[in-house]
C-alpha positions in Angstrom: -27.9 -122.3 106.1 -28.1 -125.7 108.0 -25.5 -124.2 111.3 -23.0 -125.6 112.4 -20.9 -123.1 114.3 -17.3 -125.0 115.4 -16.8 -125.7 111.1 -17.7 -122.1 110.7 -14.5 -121.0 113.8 -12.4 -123.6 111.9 -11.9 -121.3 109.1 -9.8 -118.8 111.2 -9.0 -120.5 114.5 -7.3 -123.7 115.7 -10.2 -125.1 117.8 -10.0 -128.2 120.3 -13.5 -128.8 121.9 -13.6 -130.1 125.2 -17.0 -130.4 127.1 -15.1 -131.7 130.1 -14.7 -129.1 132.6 -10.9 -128.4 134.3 -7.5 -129.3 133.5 -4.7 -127.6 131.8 -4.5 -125.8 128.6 -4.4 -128.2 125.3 -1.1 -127.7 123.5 -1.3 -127.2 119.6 1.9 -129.3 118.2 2.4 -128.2 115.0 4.9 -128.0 112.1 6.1 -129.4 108.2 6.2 -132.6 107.3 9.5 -134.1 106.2 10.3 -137.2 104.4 12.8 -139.7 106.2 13.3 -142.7 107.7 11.6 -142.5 110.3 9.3 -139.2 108.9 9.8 -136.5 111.1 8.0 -132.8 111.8 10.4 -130.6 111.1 9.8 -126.5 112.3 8.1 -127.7 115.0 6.2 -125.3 117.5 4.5 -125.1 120.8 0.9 -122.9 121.0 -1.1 -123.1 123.7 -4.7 -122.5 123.5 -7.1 -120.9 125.5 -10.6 -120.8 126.5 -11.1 -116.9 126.2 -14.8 -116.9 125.0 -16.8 -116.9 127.8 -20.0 -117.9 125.8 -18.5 -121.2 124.8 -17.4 -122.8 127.8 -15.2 -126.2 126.5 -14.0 -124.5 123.4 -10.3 -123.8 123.2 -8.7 -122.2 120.7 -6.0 -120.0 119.1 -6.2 -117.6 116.1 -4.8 -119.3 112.9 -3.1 -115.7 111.6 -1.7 -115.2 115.9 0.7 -118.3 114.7 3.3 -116.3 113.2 3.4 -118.8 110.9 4.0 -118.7 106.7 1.2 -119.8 104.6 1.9 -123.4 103.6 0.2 -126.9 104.4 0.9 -128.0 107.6 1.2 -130.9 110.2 0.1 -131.1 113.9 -1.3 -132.7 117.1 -3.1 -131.1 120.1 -1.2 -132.3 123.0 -3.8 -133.0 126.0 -4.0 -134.8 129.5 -5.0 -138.4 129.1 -8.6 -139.8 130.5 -8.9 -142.5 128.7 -9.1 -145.3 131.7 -6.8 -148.1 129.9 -3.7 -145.4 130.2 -2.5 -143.8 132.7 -4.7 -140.9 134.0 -3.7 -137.3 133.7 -0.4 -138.1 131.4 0.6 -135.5 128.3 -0.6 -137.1 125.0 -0.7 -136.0 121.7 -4.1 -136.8 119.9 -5.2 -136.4 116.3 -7.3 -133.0 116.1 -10.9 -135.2 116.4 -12.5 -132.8 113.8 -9.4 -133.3 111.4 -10.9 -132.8 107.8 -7.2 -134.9 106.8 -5.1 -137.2 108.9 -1.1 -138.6 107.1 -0.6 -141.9 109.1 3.2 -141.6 107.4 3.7 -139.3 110.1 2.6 -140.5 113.8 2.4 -138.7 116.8 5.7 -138.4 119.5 7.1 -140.9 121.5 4.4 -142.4 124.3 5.3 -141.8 127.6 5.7 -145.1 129.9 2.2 -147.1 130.5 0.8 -146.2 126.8 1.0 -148.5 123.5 2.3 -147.8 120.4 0.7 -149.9 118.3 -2.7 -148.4 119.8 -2.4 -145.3 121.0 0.1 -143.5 118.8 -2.0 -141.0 116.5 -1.8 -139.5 112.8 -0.8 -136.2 111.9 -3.6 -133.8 111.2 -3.1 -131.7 108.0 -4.7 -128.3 107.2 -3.5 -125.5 104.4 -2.8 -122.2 105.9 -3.1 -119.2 103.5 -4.1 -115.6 104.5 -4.8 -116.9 108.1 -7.8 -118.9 107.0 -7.6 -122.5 107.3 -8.5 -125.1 104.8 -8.9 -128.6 104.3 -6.3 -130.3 102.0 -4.6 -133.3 101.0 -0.8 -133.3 102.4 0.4 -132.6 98.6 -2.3 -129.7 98.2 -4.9 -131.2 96.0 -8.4 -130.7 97.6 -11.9 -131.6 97.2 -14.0 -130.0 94.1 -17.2 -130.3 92.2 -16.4 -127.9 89.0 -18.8 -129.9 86.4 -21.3 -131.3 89.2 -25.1 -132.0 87.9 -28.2 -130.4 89.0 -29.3 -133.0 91.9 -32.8 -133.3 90.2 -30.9 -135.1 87.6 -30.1 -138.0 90.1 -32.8 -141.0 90.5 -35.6 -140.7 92.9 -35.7 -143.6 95.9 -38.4 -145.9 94.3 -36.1 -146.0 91.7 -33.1 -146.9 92.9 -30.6 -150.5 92.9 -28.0 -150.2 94.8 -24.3 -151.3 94.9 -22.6 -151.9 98.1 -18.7 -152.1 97.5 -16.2 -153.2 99.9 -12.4 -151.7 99.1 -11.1 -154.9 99.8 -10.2 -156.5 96.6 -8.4 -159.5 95.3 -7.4 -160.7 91.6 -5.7 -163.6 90.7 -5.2 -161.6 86.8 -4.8 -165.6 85.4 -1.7 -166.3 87.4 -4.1 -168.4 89.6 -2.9 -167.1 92.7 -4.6 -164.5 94.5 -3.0 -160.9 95.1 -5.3 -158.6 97.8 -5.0 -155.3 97.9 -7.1 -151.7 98.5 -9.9 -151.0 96.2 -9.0 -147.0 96.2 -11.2 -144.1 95.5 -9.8 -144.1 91.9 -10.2 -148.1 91.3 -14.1 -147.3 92.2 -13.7 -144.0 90.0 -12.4 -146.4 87.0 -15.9 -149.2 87.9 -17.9 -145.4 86.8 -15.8 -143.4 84.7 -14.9 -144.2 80.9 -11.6 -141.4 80.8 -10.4 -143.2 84.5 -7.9 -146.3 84.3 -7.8 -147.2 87.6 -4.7 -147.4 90.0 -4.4 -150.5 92.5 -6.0 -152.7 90.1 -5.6 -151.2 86.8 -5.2 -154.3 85.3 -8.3 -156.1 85.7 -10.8 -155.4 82.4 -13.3 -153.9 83.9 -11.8 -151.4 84.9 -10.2 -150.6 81.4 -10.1 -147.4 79.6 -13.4 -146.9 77.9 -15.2 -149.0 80.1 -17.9 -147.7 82.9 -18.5 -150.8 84.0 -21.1 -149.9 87.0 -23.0 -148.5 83.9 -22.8 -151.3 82.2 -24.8 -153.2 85.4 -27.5 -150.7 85.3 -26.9 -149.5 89.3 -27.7 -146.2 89.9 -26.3 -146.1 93.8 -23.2 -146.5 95.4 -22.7 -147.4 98.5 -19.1 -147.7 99.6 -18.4 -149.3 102.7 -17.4 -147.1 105.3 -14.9 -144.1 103.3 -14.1 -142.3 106.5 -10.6 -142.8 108.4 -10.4 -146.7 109.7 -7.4 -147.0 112.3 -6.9 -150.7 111.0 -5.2 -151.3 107.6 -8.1 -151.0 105.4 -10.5 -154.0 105.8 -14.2 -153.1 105.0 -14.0 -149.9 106.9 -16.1 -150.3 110.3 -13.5 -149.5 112.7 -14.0 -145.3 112.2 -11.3 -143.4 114.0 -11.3 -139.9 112.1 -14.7 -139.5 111.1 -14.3 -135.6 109.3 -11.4 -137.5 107.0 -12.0 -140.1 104.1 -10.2 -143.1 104.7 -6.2 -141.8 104.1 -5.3 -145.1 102.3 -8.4 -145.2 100.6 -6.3 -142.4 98.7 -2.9 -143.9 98.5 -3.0 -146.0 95.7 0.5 -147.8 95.4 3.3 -145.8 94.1 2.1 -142.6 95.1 3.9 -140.5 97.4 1.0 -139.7 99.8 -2.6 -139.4 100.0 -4.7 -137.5 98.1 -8.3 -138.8 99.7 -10.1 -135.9 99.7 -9.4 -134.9 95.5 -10.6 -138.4 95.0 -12.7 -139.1 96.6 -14.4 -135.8 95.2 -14.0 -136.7 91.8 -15.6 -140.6 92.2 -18.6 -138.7 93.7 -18.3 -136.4 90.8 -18.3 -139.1 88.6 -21.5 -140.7 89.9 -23.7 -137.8 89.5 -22.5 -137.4 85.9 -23.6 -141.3 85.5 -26.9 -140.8 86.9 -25.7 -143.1 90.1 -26.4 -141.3 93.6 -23.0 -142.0 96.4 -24.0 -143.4 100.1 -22.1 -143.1 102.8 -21.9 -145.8 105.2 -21.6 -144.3 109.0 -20.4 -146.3 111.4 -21.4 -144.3 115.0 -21.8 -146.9 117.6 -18.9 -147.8 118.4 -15.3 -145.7 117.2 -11.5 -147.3 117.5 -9.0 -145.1 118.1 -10.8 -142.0 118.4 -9.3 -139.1 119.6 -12.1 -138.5 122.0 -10.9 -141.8 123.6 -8.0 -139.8 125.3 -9.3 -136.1 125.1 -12.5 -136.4 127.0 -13.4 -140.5 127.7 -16.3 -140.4 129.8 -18.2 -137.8 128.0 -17.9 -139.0 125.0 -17.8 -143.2 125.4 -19.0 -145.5 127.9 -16.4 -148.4 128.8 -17.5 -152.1 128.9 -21.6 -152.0 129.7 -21.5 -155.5 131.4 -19.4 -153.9 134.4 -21.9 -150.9 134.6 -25.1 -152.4 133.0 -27.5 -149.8 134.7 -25.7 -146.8 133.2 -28.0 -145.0 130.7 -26.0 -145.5 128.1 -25.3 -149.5 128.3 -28.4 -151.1 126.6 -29.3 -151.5 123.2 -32.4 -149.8 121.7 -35.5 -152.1 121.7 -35.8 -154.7 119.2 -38.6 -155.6 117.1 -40.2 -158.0 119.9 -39.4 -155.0 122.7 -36.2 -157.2 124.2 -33.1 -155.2 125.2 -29.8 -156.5 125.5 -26.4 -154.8 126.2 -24.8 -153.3 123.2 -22.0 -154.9 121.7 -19.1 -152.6 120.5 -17.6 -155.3 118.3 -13.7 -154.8 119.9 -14.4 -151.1 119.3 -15.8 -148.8 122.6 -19.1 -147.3 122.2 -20.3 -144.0 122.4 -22.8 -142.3 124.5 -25.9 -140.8 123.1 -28.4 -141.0 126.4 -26.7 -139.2 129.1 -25.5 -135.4 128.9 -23.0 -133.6 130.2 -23.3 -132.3 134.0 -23.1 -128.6 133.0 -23.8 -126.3 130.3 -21.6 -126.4 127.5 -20.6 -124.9 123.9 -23.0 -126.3 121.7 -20.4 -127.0 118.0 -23.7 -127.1 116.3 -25.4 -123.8 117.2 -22.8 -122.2 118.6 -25.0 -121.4 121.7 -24.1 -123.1 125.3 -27.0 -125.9 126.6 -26.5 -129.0 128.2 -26.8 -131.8 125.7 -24.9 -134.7 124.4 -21.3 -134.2 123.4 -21.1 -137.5 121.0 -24.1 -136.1 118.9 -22.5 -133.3 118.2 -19.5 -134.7 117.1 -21.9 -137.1 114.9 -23.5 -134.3 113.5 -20.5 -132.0 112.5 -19.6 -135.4 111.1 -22.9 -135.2 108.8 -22.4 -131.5 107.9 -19.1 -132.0 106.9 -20.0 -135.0 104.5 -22.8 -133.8 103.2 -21.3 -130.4 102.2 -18.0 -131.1 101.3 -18.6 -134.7 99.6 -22.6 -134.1 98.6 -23.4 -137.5 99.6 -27.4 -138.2 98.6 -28.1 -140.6 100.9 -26.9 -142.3 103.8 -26.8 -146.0 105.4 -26.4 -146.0 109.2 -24.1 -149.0 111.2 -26.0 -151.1 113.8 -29.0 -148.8 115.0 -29.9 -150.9 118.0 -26.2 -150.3 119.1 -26.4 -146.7 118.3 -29.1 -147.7 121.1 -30.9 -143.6 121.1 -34.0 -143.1 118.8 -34.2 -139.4 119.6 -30.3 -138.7 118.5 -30.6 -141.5 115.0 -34.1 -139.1 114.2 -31.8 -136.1 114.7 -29.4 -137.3 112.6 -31.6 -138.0 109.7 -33.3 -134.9 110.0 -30.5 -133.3 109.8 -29.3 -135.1 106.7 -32.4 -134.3 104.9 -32.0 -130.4 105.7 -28.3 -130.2 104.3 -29.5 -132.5 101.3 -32.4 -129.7 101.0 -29.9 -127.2 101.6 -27.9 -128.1 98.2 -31.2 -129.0 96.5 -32.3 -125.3 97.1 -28.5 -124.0 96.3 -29.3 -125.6 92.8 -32.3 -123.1 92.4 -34.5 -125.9 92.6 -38.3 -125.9 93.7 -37.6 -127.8 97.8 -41.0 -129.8 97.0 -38.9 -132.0 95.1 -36.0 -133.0 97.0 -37.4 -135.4 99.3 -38.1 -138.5 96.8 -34.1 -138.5 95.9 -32.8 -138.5 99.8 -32.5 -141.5 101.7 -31.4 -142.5 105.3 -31.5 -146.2 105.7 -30.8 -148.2 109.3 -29.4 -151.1 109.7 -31.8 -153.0 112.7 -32.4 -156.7 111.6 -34.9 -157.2 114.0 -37.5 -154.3 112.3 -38.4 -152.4 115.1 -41.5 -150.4 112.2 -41.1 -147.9 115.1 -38.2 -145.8 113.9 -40.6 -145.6 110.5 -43.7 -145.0 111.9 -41.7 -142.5 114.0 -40.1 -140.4 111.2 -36.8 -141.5 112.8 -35.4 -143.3 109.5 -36.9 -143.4 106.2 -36.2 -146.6 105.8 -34.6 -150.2 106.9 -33.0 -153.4 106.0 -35.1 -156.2 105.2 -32.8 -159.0 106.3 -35.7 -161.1 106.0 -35.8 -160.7 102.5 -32.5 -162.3 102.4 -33.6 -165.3 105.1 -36.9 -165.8 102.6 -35.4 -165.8 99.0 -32.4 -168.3 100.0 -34.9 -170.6 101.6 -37.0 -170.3 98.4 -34.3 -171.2 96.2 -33.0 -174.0 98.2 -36.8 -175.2 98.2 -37.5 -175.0 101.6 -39.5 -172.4 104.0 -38.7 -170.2 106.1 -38.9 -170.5 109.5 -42.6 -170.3 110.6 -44.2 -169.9 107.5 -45.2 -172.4 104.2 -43.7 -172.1 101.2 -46.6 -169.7 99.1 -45.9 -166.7 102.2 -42.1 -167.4 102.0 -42.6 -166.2 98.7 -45.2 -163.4 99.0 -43.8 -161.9 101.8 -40.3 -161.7 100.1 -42.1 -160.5 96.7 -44.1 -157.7 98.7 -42.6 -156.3 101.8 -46.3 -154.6 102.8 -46.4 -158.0 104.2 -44.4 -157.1 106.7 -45.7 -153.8 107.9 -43.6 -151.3 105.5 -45.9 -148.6 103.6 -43.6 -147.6 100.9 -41.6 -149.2 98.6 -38.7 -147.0 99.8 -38.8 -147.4 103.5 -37.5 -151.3 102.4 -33.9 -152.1 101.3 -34.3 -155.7 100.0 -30.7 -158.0 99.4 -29.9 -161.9 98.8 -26.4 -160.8 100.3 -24.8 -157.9 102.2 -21.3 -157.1 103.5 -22.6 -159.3 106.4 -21.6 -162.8 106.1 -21.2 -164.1 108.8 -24.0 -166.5 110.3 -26.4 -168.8 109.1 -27.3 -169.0 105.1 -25.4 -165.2 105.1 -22.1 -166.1 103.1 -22.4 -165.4 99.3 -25.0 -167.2 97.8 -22.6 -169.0 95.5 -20.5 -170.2 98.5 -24.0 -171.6 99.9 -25.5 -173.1 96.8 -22.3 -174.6 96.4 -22.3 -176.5 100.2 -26.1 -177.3 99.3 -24.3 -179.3 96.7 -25.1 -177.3 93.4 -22.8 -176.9 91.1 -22.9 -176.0 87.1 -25.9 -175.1 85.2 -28.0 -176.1 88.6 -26.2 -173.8 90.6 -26.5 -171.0 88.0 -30.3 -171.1 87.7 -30.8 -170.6 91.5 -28.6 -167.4 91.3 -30.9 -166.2 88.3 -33.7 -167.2 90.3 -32.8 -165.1 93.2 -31.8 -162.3 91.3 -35.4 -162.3 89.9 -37.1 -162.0 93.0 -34.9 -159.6 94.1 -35.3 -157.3 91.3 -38.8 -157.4 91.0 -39.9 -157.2 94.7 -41.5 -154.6 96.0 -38.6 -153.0 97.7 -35.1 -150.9 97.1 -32.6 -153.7 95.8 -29.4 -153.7 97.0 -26.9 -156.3 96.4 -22.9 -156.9 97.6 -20.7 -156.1 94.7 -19.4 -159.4 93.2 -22.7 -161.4 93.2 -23.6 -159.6 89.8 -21.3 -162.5 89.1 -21.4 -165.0 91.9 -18.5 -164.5 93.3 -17.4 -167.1 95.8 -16.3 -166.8 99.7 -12.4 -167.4 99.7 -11.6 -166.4 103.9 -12.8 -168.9 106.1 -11.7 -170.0 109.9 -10.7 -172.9 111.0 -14.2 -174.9 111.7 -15.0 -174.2 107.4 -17.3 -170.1 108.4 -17.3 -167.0 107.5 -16.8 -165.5 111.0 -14.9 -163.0 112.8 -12.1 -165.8 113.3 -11.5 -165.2 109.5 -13.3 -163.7 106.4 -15.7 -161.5 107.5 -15.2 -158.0 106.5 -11.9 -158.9 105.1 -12.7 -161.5 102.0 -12.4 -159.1 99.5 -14.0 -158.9 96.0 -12.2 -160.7 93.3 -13.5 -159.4 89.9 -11.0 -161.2 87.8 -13.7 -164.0 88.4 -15.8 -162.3 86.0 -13.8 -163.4 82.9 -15.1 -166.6 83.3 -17.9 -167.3 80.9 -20.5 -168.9 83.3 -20.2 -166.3 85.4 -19.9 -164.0 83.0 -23.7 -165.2 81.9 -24.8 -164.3 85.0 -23.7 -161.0 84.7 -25.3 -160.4 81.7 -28.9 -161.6 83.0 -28.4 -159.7 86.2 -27.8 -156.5 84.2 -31.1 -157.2 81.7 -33.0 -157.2 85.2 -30.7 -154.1 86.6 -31.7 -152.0 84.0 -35.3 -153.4 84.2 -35.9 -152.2 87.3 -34.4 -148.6 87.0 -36.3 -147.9 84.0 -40.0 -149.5 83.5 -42.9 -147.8 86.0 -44.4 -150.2 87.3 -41.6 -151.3 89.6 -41.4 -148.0 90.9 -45.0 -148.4 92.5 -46.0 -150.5 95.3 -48.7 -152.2 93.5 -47.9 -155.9 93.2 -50.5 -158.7 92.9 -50.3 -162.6 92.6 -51.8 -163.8 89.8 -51.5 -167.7 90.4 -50.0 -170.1 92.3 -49.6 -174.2 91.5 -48.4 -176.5 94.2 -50.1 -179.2 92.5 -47.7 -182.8 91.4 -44.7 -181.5 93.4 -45.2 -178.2 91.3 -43.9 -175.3 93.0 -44.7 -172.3 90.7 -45.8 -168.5 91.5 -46.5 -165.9 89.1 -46.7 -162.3 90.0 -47.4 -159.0 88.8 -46.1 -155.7 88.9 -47.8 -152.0 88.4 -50.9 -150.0 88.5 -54.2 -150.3 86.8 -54.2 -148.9 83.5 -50.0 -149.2 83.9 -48.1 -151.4 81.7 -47.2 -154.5 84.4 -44.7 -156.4 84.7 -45.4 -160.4 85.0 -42.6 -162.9 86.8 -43.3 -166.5 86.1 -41.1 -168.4 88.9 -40.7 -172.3 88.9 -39.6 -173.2 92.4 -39.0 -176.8 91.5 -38.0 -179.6 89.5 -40.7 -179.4 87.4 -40.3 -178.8 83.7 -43.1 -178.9 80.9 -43.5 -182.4 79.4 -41.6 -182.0 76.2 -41.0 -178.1 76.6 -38.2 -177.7 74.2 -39.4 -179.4 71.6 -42.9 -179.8 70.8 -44.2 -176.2 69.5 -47.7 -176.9 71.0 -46.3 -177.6 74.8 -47.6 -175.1 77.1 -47.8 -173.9 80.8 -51.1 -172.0 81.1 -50.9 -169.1 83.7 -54.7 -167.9 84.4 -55.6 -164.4 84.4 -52.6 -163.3 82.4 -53.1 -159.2 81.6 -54.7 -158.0 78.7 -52.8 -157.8 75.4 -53.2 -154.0 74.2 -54.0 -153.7 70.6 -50.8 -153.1 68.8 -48.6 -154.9 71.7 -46.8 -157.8 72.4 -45.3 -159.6 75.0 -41.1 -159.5 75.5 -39.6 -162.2 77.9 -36.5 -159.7 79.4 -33.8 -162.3 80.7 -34.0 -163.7 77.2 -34.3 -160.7 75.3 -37.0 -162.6 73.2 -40.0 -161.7 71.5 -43.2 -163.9 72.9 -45.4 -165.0 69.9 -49.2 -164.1 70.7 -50.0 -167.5 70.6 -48.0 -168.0 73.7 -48.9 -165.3 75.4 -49.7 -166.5 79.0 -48.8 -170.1 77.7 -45.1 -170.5 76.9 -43.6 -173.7 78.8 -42.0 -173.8 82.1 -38.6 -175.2 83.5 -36.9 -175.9 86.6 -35.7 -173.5 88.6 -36.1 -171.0 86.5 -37.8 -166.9 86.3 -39.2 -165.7 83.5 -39.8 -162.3 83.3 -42.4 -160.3 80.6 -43.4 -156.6 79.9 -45.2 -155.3 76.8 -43.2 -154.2 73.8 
């Protein structure tokens, strides 16, 4: 097995690790939880812990059956001396336990001694089920996480084959009342978007989510990428604030009406739920920057580095190098970063191997983290947060490595032959300036292609992008080998992600509509996108809600989506859907959805331009997709106003694309968006309009 030794001593032993040498015993607080106004822990006791191994120097602990204690499910803090530099140095505090597998934010740590801040410092309740002196992790009511009827992973799609679906919990519905009602998005509102038998809970409601429906099936997806389902400290926004990075996201599991949070069984089940649909679950890490993270008071300066601009020559206060080789210093974002460059003074006990080396305390944390997810959720792939803010190639190669050998771990668990289980892992980075490095490296397997994004909006809009004409706009969105990638896979391709903020980044309906669009126009461009993006050469991913075009709602006060107000808190508003145009978009995106998940030839890099026409204003490209000897797939895409003279009614107009593939004997031509037969006669000649992508395979 993949080791990880401090997961292995928290089955019998109450365990605070603390690399930092000195100071006084940590303090295990621990007791029931019980129900008042305010919540209280009631049976409370005091258990010192000691450091009596000498082969793991920084590891404190106290056996779980020394306690005294009767089995049950129980609450508690480790009290410790403060260091983080904001509070006052050296005071008693009581932290969350940082490798808490479940935190209860209805029940927060003590009263803060004079100097602290309650509103920031005060800390959730860890929770853990004690029974037979071992410990277990458990929601607060005693459900847990399980995987009774999981498939085989082999069953899951490989990478070239995936689309994926990247869902913020932030939702909306106005539900015809036309006002607008926001709320969480919990782990059983997602289960209901998958699961036919599951109802939802927050927004049970809205249609989509109705019994007998699976509506992510119905869109074709087969990946799920929720945005960040560990513990946020905030009130659930989109998630990248990470404060308890072992636990999933405690409201996340609290749908209203429930008496408390049962994150862990749910979030189980959705991932449960996936497999059986045939759609693989990403987690999003966030592991630049935490807020709130116990670490922040147990051990400060081995685990974090304070502002970079007053110490700008520490090791740890730059950013990776870009793309162009620049540096910069990193940006937490209001949260404080963590280290990953400079190790501890001494030797210390390593949580990972259990030996005692001197390394890095915050990758070790980060990689317990991994274990942890990949084990007890069985995650299949993985997006990572701000890479060049993460700022250490060496510890985000670790990291993936590591994910791939607990992914092969389960893949081999299955009984299944290891050659396989490469194509259906994926570890993606988030670094918009495409240092190629951290592929060429083997550090990621692959990145995001915001240029995609910069490139396809420009197209649809008519224009260029920046530096290049208008033909290589469009190639090097259609083909990302372009750009430098190899593989297919190593590129994550989007119109629109989570990230909204900043030029031409808001939803594309929200930009067509400022470009002055509106109606059938502005419809066509979103088809249009959607085309490119699903027949690129690339992993599509796309933010949940432009299926539909859904629309920005949060904006500050200069008219953007900024920090000032909407981004990564305008939430999803699927009650949109009902609405007929959009609607229609939903049904042409899911034609192309399924498209891509299903025919070979966009599962292969091979992708070739068969003609391009600039001529009389004419701005039309026509590419193809797939090997020799494969059945192709052909995109006709007008970029312009032009329209065949008297295309929709005279049978004999025609737009002739040259070189059009062979017709096999037997075969025809099928136009997908349309769901329409092509008649041989028009093979290669059917007429064109404006702004729109057709898009043909063989019958």
């Amino acid at each position: 097995m993949v080791p990880a030794d401090l997961l292995r001593r928290r089955e019998t032993h109450f365990t605070l690790w603390r690399p930092q040498a000195g100071g006084k015993p940590p303090v295990l607080a621990i007791g029931t939880f019980a129900a008042g106004n305010p919540n209280t822990l009631a049976n409370r006791r005091e258990f010192p812990l000691s450091m009596n191994d000498p082969t793991a120097p920084g590891l404190w602990m106290i056996p779980a059956a020394a306690l005294g204690l009767p089995d049950g499910i129980y609450h508690y803090w480790f009290q410790v001396e403060n260091t983080n530099p904001d509070d006052p140095a050296g005071t008693p505090i009581f932290c969350t336990d940082p490798f808490a597998t479940t935190v209860d934010w209805r029940l927060l740590s003590p009263a803060l001694p004079p100097g602290f801040h309650d509103e920031t410092d005060s800390q959730p309740a860890s929770v853990i089920r004690l029974q037979g002196g071992v410990l277990t992790a458990v929601d607060p009511g005693g459900e847990s996480a399980s995987f009774p009827n999981d498939p085989r992973p082999d069953t899951l799609p490989t990478n070239n084959q995936l689309v994926i679906y990247e869902l913020p919990t932030a939702w909306t519905t106005t539900q015809g009342t036309g006002t607008s009602e926001r709320g969480v998005g919990t782990f059983k509102d997602v289960l209901a978007l998958v699961d036919e038998a599951a109802a939802g809970a927050n927004f049970g409601g809205l249609d989509l989510l109705a019994l007998g429906r699976s509506y992510l099936t119905e869109l074709g997806v087969n990946a799920l990428e929720l945005l960040p389902p560990a513990d946020s400290f905030f009130k659930r926004a989109w998630g990248y604030d990470t404060s308890h990075y072992l636990a999933p996201d405690w409201e996340l599991g609290f749908p209203d009406g429930q008496a408390a949070s049962t994150s862990n069984a749910d979030l189980a089940a959705l991932v449960q739920s996936c497999h059986g649909h045939g759609i693989r679950f990403f987690i999003d890490v966030v592991m630049a920057f935490g807020r709130n993270e116990a670490y922040q008071w147990i051990d400060f300066d081995d685990f974090y580095i304070a502002d970079p601009s007053t110490v700008p020559t520490d090791p740890d206060a730059l950013t990776s190098r870009r793309g162009d080789g620049s540096q910069t210093l990193r940006n937490g974002f209001g949260s404080t970063l963590f280290r990953y460059t400079r190790s501890t003074a001494q030797p210390f006990y390593d949580p990972i191997s259990g030996g005692t080396q001197q390394e890095v305390p915050a990758r070790a944390l980060m990689y317990t983290y991994l274990t942890r997810w990949m084990r007890d959720f069985r995650a299949d792939g993985i997006r990572m947060d701000s890479v060049e803010n993460v700022a250490n190639w060496d510890f985000v190669g670790g990291y993936k490595d590591r994910g791939r050998a607990l992914w092969k771990e389960r893949w081999e668990a299955a009984g299944l032959d290891p050659g396989g289980a490469d194509a259906r892992f994926l570890v993606v980075g988030e670094e918009l300036s495409l240092p190629l490095g951290l592929l060429t490296q083997g550090r990621l397997d692959a990145l995001w292609n915001d240029g995609f994004r910069a490139r396809v909006r420009a197209a649809v809009l008519g224009e260029s992008n920046d530096g290049e004409n208008f033909e290589f706009t469009v190639r090097n969105a259609i083909d990302c080998r372009n750009l430098g990638f190899e593989d297919l896979a190593e590129s994550v391709n989007y119109i629109t992600s989570h990230d909204l903020e900043g030029f031409r980044k808001e939803r594309l309906f929200t930009m067509l509509q400022r470009a002055g669009f509106t109606g059938l126009d502005l419809q066509k461009r979103v088809q249009l996108a959607f085309v490119c993006l699903l027949t690129a050469n690339g992993i599509p991913m796309f933010l949940a809600g432009e299926e539909f075009a859904d629309q920005n709602d949060l904006f500050d006060s200069n008219g953007n989506v900024s920090e000032a107000g909407g981004k990564e808190m305008d939430p999803v508003d699927f009650s949109r859907l009902q609405e007929p145009a959009r609607h229609s978009i939903f049904a042409y995106v899911a034609r192309l959805v399924h498209l891509r998940t299903t025919h070979p030839a966009l599962a292969v890099n091979d992708t070739d331009f068969l003609h391009v026409d600039f001529d009389a204003g004419k701005r039309v490209m026509v590419w193809k997709r797939g090997m020799a000897g494969q059945d192709p797939v052909v995109v006709v895409a007008n970029f312009s106003d032009y329209a065949t003279p008297n295309g929709l009614s005279d049978p004999q107009a025609e737009y002739v694309v040259p070189n059009w593939p062979a017709t096999p004997p037997g075969r025809q031509w099928r136009e997908v968006t349309q769901q329409r037969d092509v008649l041989p006669a028009q093979t290669g000649r059917e007429p064109i309009f404006p702004w729109e992508g057709k898009v043909y395979t063989l019958a």
